[in-house]
C-alpha positions in Angstrom: 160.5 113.9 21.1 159.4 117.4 19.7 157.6 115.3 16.6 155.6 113.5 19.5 154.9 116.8 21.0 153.8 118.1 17.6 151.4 115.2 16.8 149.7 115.3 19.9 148.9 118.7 20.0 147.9 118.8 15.9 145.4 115.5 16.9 144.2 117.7 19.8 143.4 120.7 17.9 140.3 121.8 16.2 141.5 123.6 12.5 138.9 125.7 11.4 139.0 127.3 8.3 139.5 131.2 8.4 137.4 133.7 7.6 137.7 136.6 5.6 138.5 140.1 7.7 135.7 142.2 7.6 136.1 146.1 8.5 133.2 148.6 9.8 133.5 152.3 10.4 130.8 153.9 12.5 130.6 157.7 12.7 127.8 159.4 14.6 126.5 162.8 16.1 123.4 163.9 18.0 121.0 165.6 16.0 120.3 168.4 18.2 124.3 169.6 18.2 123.4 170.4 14.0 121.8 173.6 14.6 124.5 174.5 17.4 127.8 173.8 15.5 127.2 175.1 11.8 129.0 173.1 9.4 129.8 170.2 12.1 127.8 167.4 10.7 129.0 168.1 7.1 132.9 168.2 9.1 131.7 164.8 10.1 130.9 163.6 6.9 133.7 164.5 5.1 135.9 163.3 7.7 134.5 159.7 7.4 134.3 159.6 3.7 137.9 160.2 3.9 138.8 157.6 6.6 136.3 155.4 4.7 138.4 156.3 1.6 141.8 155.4 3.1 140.4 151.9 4.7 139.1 150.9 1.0 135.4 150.8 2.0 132.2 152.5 1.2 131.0 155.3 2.7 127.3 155.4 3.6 125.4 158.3 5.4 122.3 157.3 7.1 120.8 160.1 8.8 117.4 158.3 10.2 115.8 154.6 10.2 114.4 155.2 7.0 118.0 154.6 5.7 118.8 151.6 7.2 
């Protein structure tokens, strides 16, 4: 009975084929808090370099449209 079960469901079923896992890491501040917090954007940056580090992906800064 639980083969019958098992067939009909398997017939019923779409498989589609996986796709690879893909991981992103965003990390952002507002411009104007720079001058107000010395050293907070380079805190920033070196705090997702190393989170981008232990993930195993690049790390990217873009700091205006002209880098994306």
């Amino acid at each position: 009975m639980a083969d019958d079960a098992t067939a009909a469901l398997d017939s019923a079923l779409v498989r589609t084929a996986r796709r690879r896992t893909r991981v992103g890491l965003v990390s952002g501040g507002l411009a104007a808090y720079w001058p107000q917090f010395p050293g907070l954007r380079d805190q920033l940056q070196d705090s997702a370099r190393a989170t981008a580090g232990l993930l195993g992906i690049p790390f990217r800064a873009v700091t205006g449209p002209g880098d994306l």
